[in-house]
C-alpha positions as CSV (number, residue, x, y, z in Angstrom):
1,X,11.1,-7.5,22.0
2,X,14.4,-5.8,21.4
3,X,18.2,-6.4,21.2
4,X,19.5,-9.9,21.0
5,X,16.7,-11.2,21.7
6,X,15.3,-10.3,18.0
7,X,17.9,-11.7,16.3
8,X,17.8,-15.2,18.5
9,X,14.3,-15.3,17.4
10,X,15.1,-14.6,14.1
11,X,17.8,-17.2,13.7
12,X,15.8,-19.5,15.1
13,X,13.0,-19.1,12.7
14,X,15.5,-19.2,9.7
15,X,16.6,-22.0,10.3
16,X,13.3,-24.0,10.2
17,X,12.8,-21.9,6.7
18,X,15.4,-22.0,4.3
19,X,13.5,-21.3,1.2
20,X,13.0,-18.0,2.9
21,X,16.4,-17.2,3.9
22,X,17.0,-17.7,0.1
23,X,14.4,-15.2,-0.7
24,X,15.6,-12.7,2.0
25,X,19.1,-13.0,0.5
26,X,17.6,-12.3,-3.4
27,X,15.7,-9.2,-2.1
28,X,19.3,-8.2,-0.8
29,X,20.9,-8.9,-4.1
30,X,18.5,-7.1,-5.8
31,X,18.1,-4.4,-3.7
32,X,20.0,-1.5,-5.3
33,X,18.5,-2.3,-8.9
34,X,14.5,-2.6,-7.7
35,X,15.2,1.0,-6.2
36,X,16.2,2.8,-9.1
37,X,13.5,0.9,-11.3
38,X,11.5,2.8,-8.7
39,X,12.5,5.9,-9.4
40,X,12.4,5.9,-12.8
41,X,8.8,4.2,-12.6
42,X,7.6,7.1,-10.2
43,X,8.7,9.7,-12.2
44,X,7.9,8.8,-15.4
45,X,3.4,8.8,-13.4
46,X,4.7,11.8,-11.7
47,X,6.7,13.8,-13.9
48,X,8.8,14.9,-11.0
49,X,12.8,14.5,-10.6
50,X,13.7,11.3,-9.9
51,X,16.0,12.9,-7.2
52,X,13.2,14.9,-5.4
53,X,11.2,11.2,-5.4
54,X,14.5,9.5,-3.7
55,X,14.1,12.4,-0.9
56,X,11.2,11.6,-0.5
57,X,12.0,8.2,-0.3
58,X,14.1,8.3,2.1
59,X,11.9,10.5,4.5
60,X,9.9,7.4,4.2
61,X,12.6,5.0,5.5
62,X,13.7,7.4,7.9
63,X,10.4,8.0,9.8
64,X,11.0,6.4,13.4
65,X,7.9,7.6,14.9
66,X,5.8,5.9,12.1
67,X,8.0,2.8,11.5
68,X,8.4,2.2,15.3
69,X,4.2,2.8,15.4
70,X,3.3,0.2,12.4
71,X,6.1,-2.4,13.3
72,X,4.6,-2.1,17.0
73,X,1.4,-3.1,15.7
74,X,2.3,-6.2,13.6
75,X,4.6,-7.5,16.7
76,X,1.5,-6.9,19.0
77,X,-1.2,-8.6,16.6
78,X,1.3,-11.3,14.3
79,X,4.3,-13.1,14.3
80,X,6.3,-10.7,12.6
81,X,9.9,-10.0,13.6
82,X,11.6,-6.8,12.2
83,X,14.2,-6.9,9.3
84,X,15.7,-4.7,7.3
85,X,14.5,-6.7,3.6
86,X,11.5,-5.3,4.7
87,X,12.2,-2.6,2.4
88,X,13.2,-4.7,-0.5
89,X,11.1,-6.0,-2.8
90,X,11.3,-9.0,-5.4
91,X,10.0,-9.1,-9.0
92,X,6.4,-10.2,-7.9
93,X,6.0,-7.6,-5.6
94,X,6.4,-9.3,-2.2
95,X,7.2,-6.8,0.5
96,X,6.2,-5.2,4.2
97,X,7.4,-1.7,3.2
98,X,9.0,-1.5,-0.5
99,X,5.7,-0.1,-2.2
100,X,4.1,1.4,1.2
101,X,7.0,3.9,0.8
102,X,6.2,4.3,-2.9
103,X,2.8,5.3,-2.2
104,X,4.1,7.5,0.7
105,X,6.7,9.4,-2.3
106,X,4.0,9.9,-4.3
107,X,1.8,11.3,-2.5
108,X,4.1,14.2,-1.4
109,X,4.9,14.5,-4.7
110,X,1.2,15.0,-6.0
111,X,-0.3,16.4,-3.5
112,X,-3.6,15.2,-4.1
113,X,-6.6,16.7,-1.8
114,X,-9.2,13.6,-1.7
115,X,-7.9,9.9,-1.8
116,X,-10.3,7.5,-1.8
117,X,-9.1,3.8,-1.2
118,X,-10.5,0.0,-0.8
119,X,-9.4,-2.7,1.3
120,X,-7.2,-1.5,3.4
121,X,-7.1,-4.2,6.8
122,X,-4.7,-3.8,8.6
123,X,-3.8,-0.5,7.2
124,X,0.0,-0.4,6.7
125,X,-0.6,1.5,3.2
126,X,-2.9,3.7,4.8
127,X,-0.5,4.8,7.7
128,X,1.8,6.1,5.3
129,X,-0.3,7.4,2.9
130,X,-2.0,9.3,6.0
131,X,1.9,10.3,7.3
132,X,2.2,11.8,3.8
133,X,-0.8,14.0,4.1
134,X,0.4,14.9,7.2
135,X,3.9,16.1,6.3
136,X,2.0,18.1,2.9
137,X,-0.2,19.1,5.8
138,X,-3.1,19.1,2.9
139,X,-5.4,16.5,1.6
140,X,-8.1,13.7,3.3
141,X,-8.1,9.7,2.7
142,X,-11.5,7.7,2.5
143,X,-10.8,4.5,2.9
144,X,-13.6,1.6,2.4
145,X,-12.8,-1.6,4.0
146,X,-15.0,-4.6,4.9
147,X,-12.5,-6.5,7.5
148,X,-12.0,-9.8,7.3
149,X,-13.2,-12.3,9.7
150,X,-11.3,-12.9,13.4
151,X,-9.3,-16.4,13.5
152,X,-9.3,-17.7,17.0
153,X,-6.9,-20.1,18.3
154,X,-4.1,-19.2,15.2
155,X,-1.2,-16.7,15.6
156,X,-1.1,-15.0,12.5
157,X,1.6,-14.3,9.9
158,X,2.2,-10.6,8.4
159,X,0.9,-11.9,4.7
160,X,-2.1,-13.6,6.1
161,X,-3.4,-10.3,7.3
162,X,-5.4,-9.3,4.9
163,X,-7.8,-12.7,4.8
164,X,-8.1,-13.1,8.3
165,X,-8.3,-10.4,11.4
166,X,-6.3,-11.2,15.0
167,X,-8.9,-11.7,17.2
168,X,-9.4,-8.4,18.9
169,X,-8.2,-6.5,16.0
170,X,-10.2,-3.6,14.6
171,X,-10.4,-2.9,10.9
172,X,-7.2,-0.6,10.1
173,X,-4.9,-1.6,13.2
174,X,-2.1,-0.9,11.8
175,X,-2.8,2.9,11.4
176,X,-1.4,5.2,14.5
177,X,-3.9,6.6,16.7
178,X,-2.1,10.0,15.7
179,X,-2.5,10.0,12.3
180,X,-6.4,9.1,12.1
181,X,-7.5,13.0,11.7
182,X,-7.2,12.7,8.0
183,X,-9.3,9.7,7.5
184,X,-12.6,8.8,7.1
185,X,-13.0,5.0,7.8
186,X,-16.1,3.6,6.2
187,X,-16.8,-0.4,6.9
188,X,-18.6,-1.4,4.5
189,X,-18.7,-3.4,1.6
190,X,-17.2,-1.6,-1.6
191,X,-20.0,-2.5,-4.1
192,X,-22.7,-0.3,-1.9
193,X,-20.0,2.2,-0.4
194,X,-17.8,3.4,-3.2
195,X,-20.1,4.5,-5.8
196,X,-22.2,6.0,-2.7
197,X,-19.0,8.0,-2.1
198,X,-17.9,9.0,-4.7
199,X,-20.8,10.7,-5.6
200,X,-21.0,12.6,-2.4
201,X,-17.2,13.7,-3.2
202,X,-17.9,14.9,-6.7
203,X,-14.4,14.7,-8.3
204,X,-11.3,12.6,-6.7
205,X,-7.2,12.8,-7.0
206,X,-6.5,9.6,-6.3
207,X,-7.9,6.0,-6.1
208,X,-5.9,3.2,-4.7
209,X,-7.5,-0.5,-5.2
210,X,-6.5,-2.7,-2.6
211,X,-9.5,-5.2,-2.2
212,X,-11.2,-7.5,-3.9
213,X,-8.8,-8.5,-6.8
214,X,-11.3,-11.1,-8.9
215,X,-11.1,-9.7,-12.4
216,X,-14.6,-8.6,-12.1
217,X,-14.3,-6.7,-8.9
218,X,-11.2,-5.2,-10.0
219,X,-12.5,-4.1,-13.0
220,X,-15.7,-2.6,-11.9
221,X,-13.9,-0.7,-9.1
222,X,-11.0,0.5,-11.5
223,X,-14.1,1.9,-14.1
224,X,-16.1,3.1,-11.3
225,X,-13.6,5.4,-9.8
226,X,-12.2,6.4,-13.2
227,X,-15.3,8.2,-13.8
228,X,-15.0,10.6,-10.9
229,X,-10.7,10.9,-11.2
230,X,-10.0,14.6,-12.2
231,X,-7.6,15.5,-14.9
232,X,-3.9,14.7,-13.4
233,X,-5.6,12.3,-11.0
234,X,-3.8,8.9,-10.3
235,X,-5.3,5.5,-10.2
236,X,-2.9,2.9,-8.1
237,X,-3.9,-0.7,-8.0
238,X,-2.2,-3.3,-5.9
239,X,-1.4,-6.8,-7.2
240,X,-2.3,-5.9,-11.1
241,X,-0.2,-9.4,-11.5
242,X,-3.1,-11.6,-10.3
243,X,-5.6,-11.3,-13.6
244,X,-5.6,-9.0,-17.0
245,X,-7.8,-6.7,-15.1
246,X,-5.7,-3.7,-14.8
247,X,-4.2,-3.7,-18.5
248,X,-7.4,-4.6,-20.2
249,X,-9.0,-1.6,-18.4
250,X,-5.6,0.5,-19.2
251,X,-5.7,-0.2,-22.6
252,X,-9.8,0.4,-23.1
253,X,-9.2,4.1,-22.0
254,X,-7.0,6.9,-24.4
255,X,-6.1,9.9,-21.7
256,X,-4.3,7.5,-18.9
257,X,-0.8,7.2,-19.0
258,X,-0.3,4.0,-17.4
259,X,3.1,1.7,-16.2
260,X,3.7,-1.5,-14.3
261,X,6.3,-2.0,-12.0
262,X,6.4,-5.9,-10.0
263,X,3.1,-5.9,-8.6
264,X,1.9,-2.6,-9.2
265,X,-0.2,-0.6,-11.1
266,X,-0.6,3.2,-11.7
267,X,-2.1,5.5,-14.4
268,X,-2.1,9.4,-14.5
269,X,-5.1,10.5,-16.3
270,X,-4.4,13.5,-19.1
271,X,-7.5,14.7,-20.1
């Protein structure tokens, strides 16, 4: 669905929702301050110019081919309908794009070789973390991902995606076909796959927690990859917001160099 149509559609749905109309309009408001808290936050993990991040954030927004590919997806397999808040963000985090572009900026930035990550269904963070290995032409994401199970009979919303599956959805649909080269999909359950992995690997450069986010699971993932992160290495974990998990595991180590920003979570390892 294009043109007119879209917005008819949209409209429609709005007004039957007027809480979210609210929230669309904060993200709006909001918009110009959440970006540079952005790239402040990315260069202070990074080190890099904040001006060479907002290139690189704007490569991000810019990327027809891969927007056109993942919004494709969630109109073929949800009831999503295209905006552009969906790369705003609010101060808990809530977002389609905001911090998928992040992720994308800093990986160009670091240029890490072996990314390992966990929970990734449907895959929008991993399409443009894989779009960002592809422009360094350099580096290879694992991802572990045990998908969740198909609902039958239910259309689903985008935020509902990651605790249930569309029926006839495979585990990362939201990833291009073209883009897949770099990964290595394992679908398995993280507690048997990941330290499995990671000791096959050796050393990583970058961890990105996006499953389970129970305090314990968190926590053991976060300590388990830790061990194998090299020196410069990032750890990223999503929704850090939900339990103390991320900051009490921050604060227990003395080489990460660690900051929050909404919902996020990532540390740069020193030493």
């Amino acid at each position: 669905m294009t043109g007119p149509s879209i917005w008819i559609e949209t409209l429609m749905a709005a007004a039957k929702r007027p809480q979210a109309v609210l929230f669309r309009l904060r993200l709006m408001a909001n918009n110009a301050r959440f970006r540079r808290m952005r790239l402040r936050f990315l260069s202070e993990v990074t080190g890099a110019d904040p001006d060479v991040i907002a290139q690189y954030v704007r490569e991000a927004e810019t990327d027809r081919p891969l927007i056109h590919a993942i919004r494709a997806a969630y109109r073929r397999w949800t009831r999503y309908i295209p905006l552009p808040t969906d790369f705003m963000v609010d101060s808990s985090g809530s977002t389609m794009f905001f911090h998928a572009v992040s992720l994308y900026a800093l990986v160009r930035v670091m240029r890490p070789q072996i990314i390992v990550e966990t929970g990734c269904t449907p895959g929008k963070a991993s399409a443009f973390i894989l779009r960002a290995l592809e422009r360094n032409q350099y580096g290879h994401l694992y991802t572990i991902d045990l998908p969740p199970p198909e609902v039958r009979g239910l259309t689903l919303t985008p935020g509902l995606t990651h605790s249930a599956r569309p029926v006839g959805a495979p585990s990362n649909w939201a990833v291009p076909d073209w883009l897949r080269s770099r990964q290595t999909l394992i679908l398995e359950a993280a507690e048997y796959a990941l330290p499995r992995l990671l000791n096959e690997l050796g050393s990583i450069d970058m961890f990105y927690h996006d499953s389970d986010h129970s305090y314990q699971h968190q926590r053991w993932e976060l300590e388990t990859a830790y061990v194998f992160l090299r020196r410069g290495g990032i750890l990223w974990s999503d929704n850090v917001t939900t339990n103390t998990a991320w900051r009490d595991f921050c604060e227990s180590k003395k080489d990460l160099f660690h900051r929050k920003f909404t919902s996020q979570g990532v540390a740069r390892r020193d030493s």
